[in-house]
Structures are given as C-alpha cells and as structure tokens.
SEMI-152758 format. One record per atom (N, C-alpha, C, O, CB): x, y, z. Coordinates in steps of 0.05 Angstrom, whole numbers, plus 32768, in hexadecimal, padded with zeros to 4 digits. Glycine has a CB too. Layout:
+------+------+------+
|   c1 |   c2 |   c3 |
+------+------+------+
|    X |    Y |    Z |
...
+------+------+------+
This chain:
+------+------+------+
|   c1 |   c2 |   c3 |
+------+------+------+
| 8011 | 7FE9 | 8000 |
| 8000 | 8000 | 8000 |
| 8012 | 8019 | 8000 |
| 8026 | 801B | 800E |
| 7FED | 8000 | 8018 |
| 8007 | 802F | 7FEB |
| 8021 | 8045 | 7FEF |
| 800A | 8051 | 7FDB |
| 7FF5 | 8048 | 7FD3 |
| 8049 | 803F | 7FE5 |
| 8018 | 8068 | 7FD8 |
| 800B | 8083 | 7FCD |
| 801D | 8086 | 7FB5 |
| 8032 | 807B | 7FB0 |
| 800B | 809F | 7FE3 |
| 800C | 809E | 7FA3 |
| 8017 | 809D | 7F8F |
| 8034 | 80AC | 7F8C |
| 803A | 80B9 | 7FA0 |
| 8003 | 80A5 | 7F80 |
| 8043 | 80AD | 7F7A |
| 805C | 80B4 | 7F76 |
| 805D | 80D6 | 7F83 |
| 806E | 80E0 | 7F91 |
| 8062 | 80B0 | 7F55 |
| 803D | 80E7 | 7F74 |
| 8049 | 8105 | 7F78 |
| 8027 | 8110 | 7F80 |
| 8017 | 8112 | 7F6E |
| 805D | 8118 | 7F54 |
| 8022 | 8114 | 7F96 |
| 8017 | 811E | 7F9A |
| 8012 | 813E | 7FAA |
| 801E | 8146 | 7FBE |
| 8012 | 810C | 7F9C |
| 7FFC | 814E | 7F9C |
| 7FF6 | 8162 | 7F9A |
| 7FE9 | 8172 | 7FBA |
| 7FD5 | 8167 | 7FC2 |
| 7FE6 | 815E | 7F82 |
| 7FF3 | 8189 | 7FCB |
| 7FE6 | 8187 | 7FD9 |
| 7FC7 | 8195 | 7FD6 |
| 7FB3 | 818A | 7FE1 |
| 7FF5 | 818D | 7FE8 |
| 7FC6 | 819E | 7FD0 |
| 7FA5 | 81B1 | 7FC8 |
| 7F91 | 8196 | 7FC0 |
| 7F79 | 819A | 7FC2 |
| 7FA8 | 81CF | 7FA3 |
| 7F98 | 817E | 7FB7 |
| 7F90 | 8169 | 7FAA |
| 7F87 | 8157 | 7FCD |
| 7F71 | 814F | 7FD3 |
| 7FAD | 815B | 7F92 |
| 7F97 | 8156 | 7FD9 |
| 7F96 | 814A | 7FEE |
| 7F7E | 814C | 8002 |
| 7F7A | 8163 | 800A |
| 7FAC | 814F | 7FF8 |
| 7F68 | 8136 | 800D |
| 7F51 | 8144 | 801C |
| 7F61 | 8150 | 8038 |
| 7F7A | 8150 | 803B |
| 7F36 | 812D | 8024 |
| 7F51 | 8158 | 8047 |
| 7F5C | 815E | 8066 |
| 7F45 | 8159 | 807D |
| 7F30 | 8163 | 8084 |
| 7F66 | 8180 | 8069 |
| 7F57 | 8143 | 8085 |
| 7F44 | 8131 | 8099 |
| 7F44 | 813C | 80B2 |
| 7F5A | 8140 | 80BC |
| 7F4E | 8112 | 809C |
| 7F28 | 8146 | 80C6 |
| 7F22 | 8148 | 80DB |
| 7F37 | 813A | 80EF |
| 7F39 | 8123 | 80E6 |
| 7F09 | 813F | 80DB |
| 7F47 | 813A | 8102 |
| 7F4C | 812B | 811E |
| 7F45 | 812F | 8132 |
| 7F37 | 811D | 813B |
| 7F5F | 8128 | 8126 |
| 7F48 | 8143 | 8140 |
| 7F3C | 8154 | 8151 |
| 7F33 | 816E | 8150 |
| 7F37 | 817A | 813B |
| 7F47 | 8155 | 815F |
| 7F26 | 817D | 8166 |
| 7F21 | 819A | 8165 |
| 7F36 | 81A8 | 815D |
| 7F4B | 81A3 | 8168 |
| 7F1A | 81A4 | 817C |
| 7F36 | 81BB | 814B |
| 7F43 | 81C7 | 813F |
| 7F61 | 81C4 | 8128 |
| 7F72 | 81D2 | 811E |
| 7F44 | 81D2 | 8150 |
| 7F59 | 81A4 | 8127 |
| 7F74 | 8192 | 8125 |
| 7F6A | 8183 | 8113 |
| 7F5A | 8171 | 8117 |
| 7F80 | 8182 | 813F |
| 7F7B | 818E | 80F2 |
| 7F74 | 8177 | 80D8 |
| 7F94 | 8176 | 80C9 |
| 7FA8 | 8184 | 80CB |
| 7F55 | 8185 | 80BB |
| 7F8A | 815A | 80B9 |
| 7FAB | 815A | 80A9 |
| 7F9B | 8150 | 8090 |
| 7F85 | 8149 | 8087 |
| 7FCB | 813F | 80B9 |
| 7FBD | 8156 | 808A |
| 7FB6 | 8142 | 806B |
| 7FCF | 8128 | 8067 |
| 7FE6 | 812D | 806F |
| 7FBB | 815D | 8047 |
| 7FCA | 8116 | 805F |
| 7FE1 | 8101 | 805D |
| 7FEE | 810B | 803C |
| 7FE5 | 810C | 8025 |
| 7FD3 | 80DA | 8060 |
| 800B | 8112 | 804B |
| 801E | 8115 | 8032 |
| 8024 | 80FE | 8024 |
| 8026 | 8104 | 800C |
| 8038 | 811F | 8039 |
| 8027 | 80E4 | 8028 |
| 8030 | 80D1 | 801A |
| 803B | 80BB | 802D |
| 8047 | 80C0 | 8042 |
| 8044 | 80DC | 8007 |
| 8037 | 80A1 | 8024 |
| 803E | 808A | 8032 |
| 8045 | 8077 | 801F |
| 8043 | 8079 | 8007 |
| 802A | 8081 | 8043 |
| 8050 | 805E | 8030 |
| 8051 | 8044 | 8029 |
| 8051 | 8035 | 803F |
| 8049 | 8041 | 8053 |
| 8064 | 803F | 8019 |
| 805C | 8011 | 8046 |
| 8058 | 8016 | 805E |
| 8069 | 801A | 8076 |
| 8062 | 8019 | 808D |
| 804B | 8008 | 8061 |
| 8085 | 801F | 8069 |
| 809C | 802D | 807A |
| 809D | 804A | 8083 |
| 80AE | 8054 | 8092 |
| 80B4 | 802B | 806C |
| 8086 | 8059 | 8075 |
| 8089 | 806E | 8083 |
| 8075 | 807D | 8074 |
| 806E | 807A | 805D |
| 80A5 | 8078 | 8085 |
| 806B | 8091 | 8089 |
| 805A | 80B4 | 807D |
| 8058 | 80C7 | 808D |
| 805B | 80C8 | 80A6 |
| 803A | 80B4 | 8074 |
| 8052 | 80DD | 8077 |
| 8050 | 80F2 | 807E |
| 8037 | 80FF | 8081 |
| 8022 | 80FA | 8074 |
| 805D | 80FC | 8071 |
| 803A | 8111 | 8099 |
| 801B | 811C | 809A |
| 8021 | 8134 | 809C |
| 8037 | 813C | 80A5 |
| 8006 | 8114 | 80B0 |
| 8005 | 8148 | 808E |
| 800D | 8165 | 8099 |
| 7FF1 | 816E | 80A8 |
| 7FDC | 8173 | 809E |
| 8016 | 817C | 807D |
| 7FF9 | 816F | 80C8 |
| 7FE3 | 817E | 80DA |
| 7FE2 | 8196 | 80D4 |
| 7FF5 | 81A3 | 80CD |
| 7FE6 | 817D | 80F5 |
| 7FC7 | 81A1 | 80D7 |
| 7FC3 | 81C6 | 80D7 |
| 7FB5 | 81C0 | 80FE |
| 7FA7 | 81AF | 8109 |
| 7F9F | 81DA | 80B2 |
| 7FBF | 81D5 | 8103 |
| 7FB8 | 81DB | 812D |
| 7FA9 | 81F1 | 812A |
| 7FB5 | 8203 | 811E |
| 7FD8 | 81E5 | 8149 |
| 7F93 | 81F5 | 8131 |
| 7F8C | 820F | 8137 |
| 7F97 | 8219 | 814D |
| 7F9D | 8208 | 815E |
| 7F71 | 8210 | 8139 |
| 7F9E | 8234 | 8155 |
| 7FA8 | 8243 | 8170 |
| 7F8D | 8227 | 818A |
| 7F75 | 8221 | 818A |
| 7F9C | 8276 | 816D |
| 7FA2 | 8220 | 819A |
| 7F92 | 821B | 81B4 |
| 7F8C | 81FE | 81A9 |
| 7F83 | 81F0 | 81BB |
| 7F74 | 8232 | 81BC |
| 7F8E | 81F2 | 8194 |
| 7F87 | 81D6 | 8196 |
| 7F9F | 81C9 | 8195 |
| 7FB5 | 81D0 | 818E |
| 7F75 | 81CC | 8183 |
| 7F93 | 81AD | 819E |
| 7FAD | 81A0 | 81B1 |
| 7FAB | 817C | 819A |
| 7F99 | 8171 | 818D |
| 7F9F | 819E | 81E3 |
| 7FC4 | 8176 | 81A1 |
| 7FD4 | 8158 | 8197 |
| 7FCA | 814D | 81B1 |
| 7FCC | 815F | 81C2 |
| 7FFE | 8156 | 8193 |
| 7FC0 | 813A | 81BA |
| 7FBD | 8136 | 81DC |
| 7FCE | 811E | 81DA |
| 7FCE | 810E | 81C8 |
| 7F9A | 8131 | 81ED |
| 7FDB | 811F | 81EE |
| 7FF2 | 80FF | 81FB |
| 7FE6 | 80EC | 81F4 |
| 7FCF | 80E4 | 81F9 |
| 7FF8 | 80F6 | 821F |
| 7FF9 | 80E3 | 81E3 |
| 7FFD | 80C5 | 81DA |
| 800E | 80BE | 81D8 |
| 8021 | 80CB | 81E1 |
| 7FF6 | 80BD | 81C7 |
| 8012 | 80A4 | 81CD |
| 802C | 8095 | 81CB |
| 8026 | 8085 | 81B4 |
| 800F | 8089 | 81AD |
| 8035 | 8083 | 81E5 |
| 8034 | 806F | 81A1 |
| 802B | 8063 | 818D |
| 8049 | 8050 | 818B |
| 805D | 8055 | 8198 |
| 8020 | 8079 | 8174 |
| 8048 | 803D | 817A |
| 8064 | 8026 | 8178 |
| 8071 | 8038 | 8160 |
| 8087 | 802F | 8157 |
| 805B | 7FFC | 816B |
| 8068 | 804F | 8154 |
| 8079 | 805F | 8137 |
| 8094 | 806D | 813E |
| 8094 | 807E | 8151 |
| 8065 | 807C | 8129 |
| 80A9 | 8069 | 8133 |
| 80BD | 8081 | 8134 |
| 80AD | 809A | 8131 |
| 8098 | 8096 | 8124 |
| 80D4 | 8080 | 811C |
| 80B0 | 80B1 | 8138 |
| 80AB | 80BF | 8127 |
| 80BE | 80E3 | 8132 |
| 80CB | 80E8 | 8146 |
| 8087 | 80BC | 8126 |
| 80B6 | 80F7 | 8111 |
| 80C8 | 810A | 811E |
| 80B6 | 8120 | 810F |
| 80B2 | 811E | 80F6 |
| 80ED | 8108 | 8118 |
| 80A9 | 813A | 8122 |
| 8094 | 8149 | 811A |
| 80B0 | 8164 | 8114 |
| 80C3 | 816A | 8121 |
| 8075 | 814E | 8135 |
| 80A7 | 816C | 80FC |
| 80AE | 818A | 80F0 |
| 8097 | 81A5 | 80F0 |
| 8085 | 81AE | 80E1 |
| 80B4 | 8184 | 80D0 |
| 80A1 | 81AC | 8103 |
| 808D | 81CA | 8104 |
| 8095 | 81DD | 80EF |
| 80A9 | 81EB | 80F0 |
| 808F | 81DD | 8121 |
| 8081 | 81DF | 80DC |
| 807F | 81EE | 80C2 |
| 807F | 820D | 80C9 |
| 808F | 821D | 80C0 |
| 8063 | 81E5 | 80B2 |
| 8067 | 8215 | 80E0 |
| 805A | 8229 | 80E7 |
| 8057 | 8229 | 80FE |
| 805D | 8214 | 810A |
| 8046 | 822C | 80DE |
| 804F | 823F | 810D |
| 803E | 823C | 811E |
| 804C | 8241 | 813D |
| 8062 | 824C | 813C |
| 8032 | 8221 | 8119 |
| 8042 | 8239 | 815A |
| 804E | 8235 | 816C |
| 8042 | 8225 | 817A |
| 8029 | 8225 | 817B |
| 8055 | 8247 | 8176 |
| 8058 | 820D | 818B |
| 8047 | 81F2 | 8194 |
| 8055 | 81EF | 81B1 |
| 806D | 81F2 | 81B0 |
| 804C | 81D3 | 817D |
| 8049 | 81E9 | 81CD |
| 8058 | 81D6 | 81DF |
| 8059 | 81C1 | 81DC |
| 8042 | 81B7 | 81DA |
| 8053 | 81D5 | 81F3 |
| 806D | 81B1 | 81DA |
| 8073 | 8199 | 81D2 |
| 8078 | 8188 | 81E4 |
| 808F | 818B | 81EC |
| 8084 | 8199 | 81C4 |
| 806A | 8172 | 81F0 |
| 8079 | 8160 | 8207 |
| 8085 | 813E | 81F3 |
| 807C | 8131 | 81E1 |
| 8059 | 8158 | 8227 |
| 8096 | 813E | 81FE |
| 80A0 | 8123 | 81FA |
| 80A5 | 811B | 8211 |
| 80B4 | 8128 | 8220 |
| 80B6 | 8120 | 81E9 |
| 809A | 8103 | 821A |
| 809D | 80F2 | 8233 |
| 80A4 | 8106 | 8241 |
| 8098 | 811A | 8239 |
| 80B0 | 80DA | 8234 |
| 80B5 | 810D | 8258 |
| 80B7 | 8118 | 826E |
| 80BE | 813E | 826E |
| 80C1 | 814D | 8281 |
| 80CC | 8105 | 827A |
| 80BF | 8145 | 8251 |
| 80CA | 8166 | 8246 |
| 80BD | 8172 | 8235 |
| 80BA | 8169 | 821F |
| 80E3 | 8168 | 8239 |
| 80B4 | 8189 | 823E |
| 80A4 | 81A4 | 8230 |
| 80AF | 81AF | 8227 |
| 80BC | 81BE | 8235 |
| 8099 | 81B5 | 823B |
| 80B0 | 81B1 | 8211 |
| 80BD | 81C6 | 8202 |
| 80AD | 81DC | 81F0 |
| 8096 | 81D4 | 81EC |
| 80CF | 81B8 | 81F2 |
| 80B1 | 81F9 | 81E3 |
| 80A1 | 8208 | 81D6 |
| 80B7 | 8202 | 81BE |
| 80CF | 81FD | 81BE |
| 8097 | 8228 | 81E2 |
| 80A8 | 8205 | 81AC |
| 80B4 | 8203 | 818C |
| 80AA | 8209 | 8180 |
| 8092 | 8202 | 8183 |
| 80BB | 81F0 | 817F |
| 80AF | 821C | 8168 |
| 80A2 | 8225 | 814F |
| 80B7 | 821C | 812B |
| 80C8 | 820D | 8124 |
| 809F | 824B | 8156 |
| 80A6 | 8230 | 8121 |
| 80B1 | 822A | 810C |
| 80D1 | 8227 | 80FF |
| 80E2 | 8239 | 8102 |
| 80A5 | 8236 | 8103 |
| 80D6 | 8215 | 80F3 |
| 80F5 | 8209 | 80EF |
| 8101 | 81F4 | 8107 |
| 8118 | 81EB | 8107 |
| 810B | 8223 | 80EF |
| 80E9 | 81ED | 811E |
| 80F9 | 81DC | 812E |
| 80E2 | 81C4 | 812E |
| 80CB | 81C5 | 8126 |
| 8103 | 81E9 | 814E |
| 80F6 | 81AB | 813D |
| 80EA | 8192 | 813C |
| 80EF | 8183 | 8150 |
| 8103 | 8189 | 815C |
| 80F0 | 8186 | 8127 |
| 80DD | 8166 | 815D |
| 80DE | 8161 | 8166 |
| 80E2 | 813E | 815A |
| 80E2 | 8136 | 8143 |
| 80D2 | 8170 | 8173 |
| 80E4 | 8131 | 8170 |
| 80ED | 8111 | 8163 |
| 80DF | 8101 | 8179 |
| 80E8 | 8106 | 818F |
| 8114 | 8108 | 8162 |
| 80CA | 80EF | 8179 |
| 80BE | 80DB | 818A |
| 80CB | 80C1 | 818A |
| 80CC | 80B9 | 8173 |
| 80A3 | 80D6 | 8182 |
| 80D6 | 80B1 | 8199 |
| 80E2 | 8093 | 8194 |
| 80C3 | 8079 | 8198 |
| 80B7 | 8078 | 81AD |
| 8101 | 808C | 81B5 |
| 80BB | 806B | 8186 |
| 80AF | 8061 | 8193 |
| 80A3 | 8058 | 81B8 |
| 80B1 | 8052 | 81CB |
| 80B5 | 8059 | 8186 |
| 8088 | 8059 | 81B6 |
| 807A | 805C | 81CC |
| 8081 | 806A | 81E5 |
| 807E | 8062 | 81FC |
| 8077 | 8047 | 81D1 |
| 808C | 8087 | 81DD |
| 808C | 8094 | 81F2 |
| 8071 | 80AD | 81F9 |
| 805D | 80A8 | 81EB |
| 80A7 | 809E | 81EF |
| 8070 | 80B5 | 81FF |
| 8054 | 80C1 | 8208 |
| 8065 | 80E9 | 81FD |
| 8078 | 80F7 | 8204 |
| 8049 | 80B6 | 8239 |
| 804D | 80EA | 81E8 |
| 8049 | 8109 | 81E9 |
| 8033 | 8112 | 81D4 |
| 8022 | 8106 | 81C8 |
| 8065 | 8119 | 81E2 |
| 803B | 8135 | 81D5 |
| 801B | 813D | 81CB |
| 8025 | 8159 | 81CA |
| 803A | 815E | 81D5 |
| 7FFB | 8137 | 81E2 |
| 8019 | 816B | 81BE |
| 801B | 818B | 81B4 |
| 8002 | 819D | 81BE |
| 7FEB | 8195 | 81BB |
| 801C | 818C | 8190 |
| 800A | 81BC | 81CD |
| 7FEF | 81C5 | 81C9 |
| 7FF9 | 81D8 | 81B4 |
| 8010 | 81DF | 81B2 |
| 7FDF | 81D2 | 81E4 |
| 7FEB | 81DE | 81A7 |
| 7FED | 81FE | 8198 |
| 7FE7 | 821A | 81A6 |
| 7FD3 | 8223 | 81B0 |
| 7FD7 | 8200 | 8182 |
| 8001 | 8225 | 81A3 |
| 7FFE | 8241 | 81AE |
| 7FF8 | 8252 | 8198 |
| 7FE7 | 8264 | 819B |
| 8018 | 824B | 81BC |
| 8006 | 824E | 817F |
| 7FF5 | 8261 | 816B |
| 7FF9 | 824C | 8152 |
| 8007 | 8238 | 814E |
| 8003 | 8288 | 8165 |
| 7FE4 | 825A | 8142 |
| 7FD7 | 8242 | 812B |
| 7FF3 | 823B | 811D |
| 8006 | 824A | 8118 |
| 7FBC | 8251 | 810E |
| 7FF0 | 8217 | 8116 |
| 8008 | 821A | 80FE |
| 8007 | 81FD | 80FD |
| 7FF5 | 81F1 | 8108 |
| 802A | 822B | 8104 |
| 801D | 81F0 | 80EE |
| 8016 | 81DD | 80DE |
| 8033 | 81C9 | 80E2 |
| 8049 | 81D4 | 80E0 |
| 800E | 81E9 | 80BF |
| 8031 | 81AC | 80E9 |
| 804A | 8198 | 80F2 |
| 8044 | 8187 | 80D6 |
| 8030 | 8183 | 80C8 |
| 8046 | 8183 | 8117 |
| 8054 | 8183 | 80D6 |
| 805D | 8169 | 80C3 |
| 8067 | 8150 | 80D2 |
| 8080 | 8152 | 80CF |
| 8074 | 8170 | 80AF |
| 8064 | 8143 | 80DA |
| 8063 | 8123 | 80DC |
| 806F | 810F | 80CF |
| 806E | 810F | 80B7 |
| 804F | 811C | 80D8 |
| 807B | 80FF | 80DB |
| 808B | 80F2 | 80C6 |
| 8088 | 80D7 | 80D9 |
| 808F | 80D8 | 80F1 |
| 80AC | 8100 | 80BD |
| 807D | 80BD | 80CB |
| 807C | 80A8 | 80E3 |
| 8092 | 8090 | 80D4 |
| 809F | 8093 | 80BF |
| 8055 | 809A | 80EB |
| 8092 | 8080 | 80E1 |
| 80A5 | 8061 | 80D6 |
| 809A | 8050 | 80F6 |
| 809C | 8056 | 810D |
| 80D7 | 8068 | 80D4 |
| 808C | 8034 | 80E7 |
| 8083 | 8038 | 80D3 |
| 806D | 8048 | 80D1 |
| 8066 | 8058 | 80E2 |
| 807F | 8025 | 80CA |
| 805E | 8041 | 80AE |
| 8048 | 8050 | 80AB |
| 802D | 804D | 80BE |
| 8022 | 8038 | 80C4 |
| 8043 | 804C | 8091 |
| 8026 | 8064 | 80C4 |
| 800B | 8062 | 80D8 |
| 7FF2 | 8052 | 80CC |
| 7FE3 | 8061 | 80BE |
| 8000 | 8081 | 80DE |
| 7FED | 8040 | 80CD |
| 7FD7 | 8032 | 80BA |
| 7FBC | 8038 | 80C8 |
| 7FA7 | 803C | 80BC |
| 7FDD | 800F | 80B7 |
| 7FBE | 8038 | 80E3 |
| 7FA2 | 8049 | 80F0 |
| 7F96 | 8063 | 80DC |
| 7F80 | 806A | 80D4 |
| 7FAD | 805A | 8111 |
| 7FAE | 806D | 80DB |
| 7FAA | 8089 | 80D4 |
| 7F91 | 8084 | 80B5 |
| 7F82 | 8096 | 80AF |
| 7FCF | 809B | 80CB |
| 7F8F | 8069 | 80A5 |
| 7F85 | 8065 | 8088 |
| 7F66 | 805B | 8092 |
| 7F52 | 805D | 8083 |
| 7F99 | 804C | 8074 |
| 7F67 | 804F | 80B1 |
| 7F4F | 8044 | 80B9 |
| 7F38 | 805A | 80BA |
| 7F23 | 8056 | 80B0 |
| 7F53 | 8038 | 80D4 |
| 7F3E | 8073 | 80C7 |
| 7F2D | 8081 | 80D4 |
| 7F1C | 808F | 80C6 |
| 7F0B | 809C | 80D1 |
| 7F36 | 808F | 80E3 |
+------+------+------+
C-alpha cells in the first residue's frame, strides 16, 4: 500500500481529528509517512504514545511540546523527535502547522 509518486497539496482532502485540529496525509508506504497538521491557536495534540518512530517539523506557528518528562516551546524552523512509546502531545499557543513524519507508517491513521 503506498501513494502515488507526486502528489499535489490543494488536491489532498483534510481530515477532521480534533477540535481545531485537521491534516492532510503527504504520502506513504508502509515504512513510513508524512502528515501535515493545521492547530488552531488553543487547540491541543493531547498525550499519547504509539510503537512509531517519529520526528514532528514545525512549519508555523507556536507549540508547547512535551515529550515524556520535558516541556518545551518551539516554533517555526524547530523540531522535535518521539522514540517509540513514549508519551507526548502539543498545545498551540498560536495557529500553525507540524509536519509529521512516522516509521513505521501509521495505518490507523487510513482506518478512521
């Protein structure tokens, strides 16, 4: 399962997740994808954890960022890195947009 070679973003739908919180999936196979969240100011990633590598790129925006036991604020040009199953989550301090990057690919993410 994988996506096509080149895809367009304006082409792409943008799926609901939470309040104020939609993405679009950039592209997959099943070693890996990309997602791009939009945050409205004040909506939140809430703690989780999952078995994915993964490493979020803040495009925009401004986010607190916890990874397992550290808060951090980060905006645009910085990133963060999750190791599998550790626990974290983002609030939005002002609107903007992460990119996502999982290994492997989130296959939940095709269920919902």
């Amino acid at each position: 399962m994988q996506t096509a070679p080149f895809l367009f973003g304006d082409e792409l739908p943008l799926e609901p997740v939470a309040p104020g919180v939609n993405r679009k999936l950039m592209g997959y196979n099943n070693q890996i994808m990309m997602v791009k969240v939009f945050f409205e100011e004040g909506s939140e990633g809430y703690l989780h954890s999952h078995f994915h590598s993964q490493v979020a790129y803040v495009e925009s925006g401004e986010f607190e960022v916890t990874v397992g036991n550290e808060t951090k604020t980060l905006v645009g040009g910085d990133c963060f890195f999750m190791e599998p199953n550790i626990e974290h989550g983002a609030i939005c301090k002002k609107a903007g947009v992460l990119i996502d990057v999982f290994s492997p690919m989130r296959e939940d993410f095709l269920e919902e």
